[in-house]
C-alpha positions in Angstrom: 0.0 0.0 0.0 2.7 2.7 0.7 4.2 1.6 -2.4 0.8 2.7 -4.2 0.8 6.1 -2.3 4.7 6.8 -3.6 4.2 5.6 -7.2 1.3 8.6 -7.1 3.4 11.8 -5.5 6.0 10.9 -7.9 3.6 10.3 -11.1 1.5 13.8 -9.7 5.3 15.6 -9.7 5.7 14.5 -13.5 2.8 15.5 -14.5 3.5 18.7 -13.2 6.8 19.1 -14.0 5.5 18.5 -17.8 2.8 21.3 -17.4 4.8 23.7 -16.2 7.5 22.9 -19.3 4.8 23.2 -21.5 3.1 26.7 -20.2 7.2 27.9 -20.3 7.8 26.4 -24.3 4.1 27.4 -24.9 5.2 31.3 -23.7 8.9 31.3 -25.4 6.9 30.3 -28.6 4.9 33.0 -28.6 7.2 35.6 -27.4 9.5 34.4 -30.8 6.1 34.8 -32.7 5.6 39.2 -31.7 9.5 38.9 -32.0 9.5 37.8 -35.9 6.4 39.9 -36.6 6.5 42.6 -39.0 10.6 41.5 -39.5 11.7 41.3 -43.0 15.1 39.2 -41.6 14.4 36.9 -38.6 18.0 35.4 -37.1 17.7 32.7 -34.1 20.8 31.5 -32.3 23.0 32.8 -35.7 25.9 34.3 -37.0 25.4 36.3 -40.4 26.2 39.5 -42.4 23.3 41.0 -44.4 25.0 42.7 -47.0 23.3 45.5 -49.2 25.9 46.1 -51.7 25.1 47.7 -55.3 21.2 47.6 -53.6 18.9 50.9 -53.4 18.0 50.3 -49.6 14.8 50.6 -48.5 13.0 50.2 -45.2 14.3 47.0 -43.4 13.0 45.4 -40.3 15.9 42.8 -38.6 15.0 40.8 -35.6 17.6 38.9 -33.6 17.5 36.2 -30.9 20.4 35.3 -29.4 22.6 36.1 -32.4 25.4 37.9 -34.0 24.5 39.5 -36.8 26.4 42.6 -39.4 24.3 44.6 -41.7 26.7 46.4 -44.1 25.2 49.2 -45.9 28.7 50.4 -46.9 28.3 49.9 -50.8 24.3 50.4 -50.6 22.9 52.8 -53.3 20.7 55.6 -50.8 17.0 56.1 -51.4 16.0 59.6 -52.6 13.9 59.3 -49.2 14.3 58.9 -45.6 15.4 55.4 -45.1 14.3 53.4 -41.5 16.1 50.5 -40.8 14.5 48.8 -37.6 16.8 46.4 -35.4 15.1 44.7 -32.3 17.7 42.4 -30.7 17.2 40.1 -27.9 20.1 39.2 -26.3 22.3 39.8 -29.3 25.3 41.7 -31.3 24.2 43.6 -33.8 26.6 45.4 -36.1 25.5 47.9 -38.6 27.9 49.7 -41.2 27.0 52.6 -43.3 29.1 54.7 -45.8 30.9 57.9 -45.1 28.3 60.4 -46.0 25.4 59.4 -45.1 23.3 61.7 -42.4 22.2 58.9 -39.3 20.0 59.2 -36.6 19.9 56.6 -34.2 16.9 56.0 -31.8 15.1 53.9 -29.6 14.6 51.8 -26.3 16.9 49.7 -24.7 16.9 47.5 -21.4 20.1 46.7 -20.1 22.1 47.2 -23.7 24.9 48.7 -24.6 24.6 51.2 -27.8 27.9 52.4 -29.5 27.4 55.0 -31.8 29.9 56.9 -33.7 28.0 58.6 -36.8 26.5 61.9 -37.2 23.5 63.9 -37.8 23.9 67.4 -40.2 20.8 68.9 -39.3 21.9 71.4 -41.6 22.9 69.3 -44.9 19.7 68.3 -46.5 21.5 66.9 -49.5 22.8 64.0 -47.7 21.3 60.5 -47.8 19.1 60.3 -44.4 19.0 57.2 -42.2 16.8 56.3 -39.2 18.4 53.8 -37.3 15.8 52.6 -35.0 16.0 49.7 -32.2 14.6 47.9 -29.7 16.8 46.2 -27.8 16.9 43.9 -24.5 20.1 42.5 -22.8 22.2 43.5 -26.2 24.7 45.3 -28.0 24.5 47.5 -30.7 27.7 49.6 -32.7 26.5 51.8 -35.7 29.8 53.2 -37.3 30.9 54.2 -40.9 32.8 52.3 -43.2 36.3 52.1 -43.9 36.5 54.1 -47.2 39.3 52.8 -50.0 41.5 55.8 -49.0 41.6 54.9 -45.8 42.7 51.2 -46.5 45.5 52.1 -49.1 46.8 54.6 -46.2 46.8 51.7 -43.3 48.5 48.9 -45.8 51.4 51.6 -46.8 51.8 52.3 -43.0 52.8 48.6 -42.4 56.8 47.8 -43.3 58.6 44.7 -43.0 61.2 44.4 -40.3 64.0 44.7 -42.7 63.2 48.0 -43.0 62.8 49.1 -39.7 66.1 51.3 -39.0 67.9 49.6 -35.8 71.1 51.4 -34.3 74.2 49.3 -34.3 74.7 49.5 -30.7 71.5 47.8 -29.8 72.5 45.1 -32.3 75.7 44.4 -30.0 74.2 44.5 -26.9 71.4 42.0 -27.6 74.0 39.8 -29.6 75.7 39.8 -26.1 72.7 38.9 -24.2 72.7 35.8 -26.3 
């Protein structure tokens, strides 16, 4: 008889165990589901780059769980209008790189994120392309920066010389072959 009353706590603890998995899988699936909505690029546990090179961008929506994700708009072609791109990030790195040149204006809500950025806004150049960079973020990290222009590139690669090169005085030659 006390073997009967055992076999039913523990039975009455895994079936409770299994509801309350359920009601958590059951919530997580439909937190995912508002997550993805209205996203034109849904990334779950990922690493990618969204590139928009030689593309006119337009208004993007990214969403990202638990993910890495780079969206380079260095070589995009600007819209003649305001251009939105939306990032909501959950627990995530999100990158995004647009070209020297390009007005940005980055907005939006955060809880407990960390938002780097290092563009500008020229209230007073209306001639530039304009970007909204809007986000909603929770427990993530977001950089907005400009690109790297070819210039720039050229200037760091000529910078680096070889060690032959490198002018050493005779001296310190000696007293290091000494050491040895």
């Amino acid at each position: 008889m006390g073997r009967i009353k055992n076999n039913k706590g523990l039975i009455i603890g895994i079936l409770a165990g299994l509801v309350v998995v359920i009601g958590i899988v059951t919530k997580l699936a439909l937190l995912l589901k508002k997550f993805k909505k209205n996203s034109d690029f849904f990334f779950w546990m990922d690493q990618d780059e969204l590139d928009f090179a030689g593309e006119e961008f337009e208004d993007t929506c990214i969403s990202a769980a638990l993910s890495s994700i780079t969206v380079d708009l260095a070589d995009a072609k600007p819209s003649a209008n305001p251009m939105n791109l939306c990032l909501k990030g959950f627990s995530s790195n999100l990158d995004v790189i647009v070209p020297k040149g390009w007005n940005v204006q980055v907005q939006g809500e955060n809880k407990h994120s960390t938002i780097e950025n290092v563009t500008s806004l020229d209230k007073d150049n209306f001639e530039l392309p304009l970007l909204f960079v809007n986000y909603r973020l929770n427990k993530s990290m977001m950089n907005v920066y400009y690109a790297y222009q070819t210039d720039q590139v050229d200037d760091l690669t000529q910078e680096v010389t070889t060690f032959d090169d490198v002018p050493v005085e005779d001296s310190l030659l000696d007293d290091v072959e000494a050491s040895i």
